[in-house]
KOLMIPA-369308 format. One record per residue (C-alpha): x, y, z. Coordinates in nm, 2 decimals. Layout:
BEGIN
<site><x>X</x><y>Y</y><z>Z</z></site>
...
***
This chain:
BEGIN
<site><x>-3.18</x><y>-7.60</y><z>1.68</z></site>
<site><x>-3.35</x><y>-7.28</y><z>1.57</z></site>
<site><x>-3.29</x><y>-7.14</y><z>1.23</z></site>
<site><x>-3.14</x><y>-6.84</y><z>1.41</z></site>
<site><x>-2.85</x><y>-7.05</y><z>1.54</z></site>
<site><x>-2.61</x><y>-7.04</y><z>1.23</z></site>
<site><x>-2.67</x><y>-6.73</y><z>1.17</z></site>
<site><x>-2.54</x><y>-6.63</y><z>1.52</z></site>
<site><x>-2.25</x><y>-6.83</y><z>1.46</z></site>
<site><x>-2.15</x><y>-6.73</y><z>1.23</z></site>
<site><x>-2.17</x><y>-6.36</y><z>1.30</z></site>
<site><x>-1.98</x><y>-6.46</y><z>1.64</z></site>
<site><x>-1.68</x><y>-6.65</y><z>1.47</z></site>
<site><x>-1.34</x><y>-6.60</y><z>1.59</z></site>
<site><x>-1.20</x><y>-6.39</y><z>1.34</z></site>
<site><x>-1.08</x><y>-6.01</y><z>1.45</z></site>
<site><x>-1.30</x><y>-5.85</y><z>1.18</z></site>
<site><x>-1.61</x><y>-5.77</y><z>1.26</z></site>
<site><x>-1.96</x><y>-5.93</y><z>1.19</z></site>
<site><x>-2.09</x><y>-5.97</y><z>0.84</z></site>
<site><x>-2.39</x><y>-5.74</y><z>0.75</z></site>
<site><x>-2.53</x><y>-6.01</y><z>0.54</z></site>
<site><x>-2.52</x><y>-6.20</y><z>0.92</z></site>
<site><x>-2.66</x><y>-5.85</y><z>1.14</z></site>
<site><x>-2.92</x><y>-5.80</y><z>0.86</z></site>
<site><x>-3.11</x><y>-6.10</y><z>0.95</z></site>
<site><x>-3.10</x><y>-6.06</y><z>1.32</z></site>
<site><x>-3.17</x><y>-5.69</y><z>1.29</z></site>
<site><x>-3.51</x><y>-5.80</y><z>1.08</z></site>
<site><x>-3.60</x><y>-6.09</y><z>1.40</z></site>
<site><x>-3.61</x><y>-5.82</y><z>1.62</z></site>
<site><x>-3.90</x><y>-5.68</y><z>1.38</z></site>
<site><x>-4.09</x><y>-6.07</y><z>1.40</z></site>
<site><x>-4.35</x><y>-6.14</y><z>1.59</z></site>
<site><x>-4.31</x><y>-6.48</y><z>1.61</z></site>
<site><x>-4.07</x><y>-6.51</y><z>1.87</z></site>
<site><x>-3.74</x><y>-6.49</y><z>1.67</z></site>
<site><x>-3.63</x><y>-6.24</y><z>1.92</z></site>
<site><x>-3.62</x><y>-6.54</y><z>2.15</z></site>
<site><x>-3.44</x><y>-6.80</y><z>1.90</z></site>
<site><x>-3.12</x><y>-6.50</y><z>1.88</z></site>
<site><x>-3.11</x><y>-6.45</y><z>2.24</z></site>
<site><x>-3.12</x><y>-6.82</y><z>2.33</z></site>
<site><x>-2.83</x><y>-6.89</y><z>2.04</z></site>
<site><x>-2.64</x><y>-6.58</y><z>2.15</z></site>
<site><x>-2.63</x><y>-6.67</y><z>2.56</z></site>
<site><x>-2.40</x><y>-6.92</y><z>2.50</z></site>
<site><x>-2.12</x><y>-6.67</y><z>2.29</z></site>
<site><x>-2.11</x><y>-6.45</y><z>2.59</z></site>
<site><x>-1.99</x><y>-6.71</y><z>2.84</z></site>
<site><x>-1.72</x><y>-6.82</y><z>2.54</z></site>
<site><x>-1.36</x><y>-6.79</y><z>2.69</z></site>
<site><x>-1.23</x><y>-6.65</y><z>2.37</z></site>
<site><x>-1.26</x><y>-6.29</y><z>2.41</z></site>
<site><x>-1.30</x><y>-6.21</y><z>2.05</z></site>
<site><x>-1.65</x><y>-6.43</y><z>2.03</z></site>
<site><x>-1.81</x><y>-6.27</y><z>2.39</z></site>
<site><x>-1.71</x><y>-5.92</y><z>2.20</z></site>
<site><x>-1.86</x><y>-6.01</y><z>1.90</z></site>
<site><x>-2.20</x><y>-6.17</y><z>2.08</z></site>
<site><x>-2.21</x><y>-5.77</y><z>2.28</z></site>
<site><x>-2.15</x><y>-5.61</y><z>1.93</z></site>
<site><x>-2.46</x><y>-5.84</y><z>1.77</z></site>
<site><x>-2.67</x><y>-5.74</y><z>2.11</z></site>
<site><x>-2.60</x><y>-5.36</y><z>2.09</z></site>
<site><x>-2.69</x><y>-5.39</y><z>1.73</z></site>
<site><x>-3.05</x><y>-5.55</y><z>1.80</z></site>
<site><x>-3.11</x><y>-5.27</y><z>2.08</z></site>
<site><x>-2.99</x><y>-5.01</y><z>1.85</z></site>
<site><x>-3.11</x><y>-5.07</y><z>1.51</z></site>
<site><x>-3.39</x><y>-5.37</y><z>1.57</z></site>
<site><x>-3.68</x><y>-5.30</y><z>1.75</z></site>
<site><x>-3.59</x><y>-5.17</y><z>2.03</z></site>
<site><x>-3.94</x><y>-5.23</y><z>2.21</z></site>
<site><x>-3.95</x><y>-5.58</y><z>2.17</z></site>
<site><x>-3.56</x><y>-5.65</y><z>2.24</z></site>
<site><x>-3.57</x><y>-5.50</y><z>2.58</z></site>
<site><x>-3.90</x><y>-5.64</y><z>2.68</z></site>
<site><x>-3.73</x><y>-5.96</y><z>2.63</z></site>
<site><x>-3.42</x><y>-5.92</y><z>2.80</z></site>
<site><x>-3.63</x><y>-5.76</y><z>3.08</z></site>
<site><x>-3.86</x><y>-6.09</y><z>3.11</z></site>
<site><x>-3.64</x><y>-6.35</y><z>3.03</z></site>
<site><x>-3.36</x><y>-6.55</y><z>3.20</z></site>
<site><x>-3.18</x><y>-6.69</y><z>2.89</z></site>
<site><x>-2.94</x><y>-6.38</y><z>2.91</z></site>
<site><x>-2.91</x><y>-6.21</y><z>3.28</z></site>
<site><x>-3.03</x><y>-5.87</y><z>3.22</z></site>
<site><x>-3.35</x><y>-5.85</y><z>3.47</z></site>
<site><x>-3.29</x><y>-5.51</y><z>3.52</z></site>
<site><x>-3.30</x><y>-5.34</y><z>3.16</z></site>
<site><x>-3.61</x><y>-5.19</y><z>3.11</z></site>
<site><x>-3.57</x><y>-4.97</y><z>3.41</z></site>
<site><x>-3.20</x><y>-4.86</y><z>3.38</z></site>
<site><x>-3.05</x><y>-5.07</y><z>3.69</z></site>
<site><x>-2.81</x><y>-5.28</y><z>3.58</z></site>
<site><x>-2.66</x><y>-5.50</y><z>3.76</z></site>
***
C-alpha cells in the first residue's frame, strides 16, 4: 500500500461533490516527484475507473484530467504512454483507442 493510496480514496469517494483540493493538491505535487509517485497515483487510481458506481469512475477521470492539466504534464503522459497499469498506450501520440 503506497502512501498515495488514501489520498486517492479519498478524493474518489462516492459523494456527488467534487474532489477536495486538500486531496488534488497532493497528487498535483506527485506529478512534480521524481521518485516514482506518478506511478503510486496511477496504480491506486486504475482500480476507481473499473468501480461500477459511476460517481467514483467520474471522479478517478476528474483526478486524471487534473494531473495532465495542472501536474507535470511531461511526466504524466510519459507514464500512461509506457505503462499498462491504466490502458492508455496510445497517449503520447494522439491515437486513442
Amino acid at each position: 500500500m503506497s502512501a498515495y493510496d488514501k489520498v486517492v480514496k479519498m478524493a474518489c469517494k462516492p459523494t456527488p461533490a467534487p474532489p477536495k483540493s486538500k486531496y488534488m493538491d497532493n497528487i498535483i505535487a506527485a506529478t512534480y516527484s521524481e521518485d516514482g509517485a506518478v506511478r503510486d497515483v496511477c496504480i491506486a487510481l486504475a482500480p476507481k475507473i473499473n468501480e461500477l458506481n459511476v460517481i467514483v469512475v467520474f471522479k478517478a477521470l476528474i483526478v486524471l484530467h487534473t494531473m495532465i492539466r495542472n501536474g507535470a504534464t511531461e511526466n504524466v503522459l510519459a507514464y500512461l504512454s509506457s505503462s499498462e497499469v491504466l490502458p492508455l498506450r496510445n497517449v503520447s501520440n494522439g491515437k486513442w483507442k
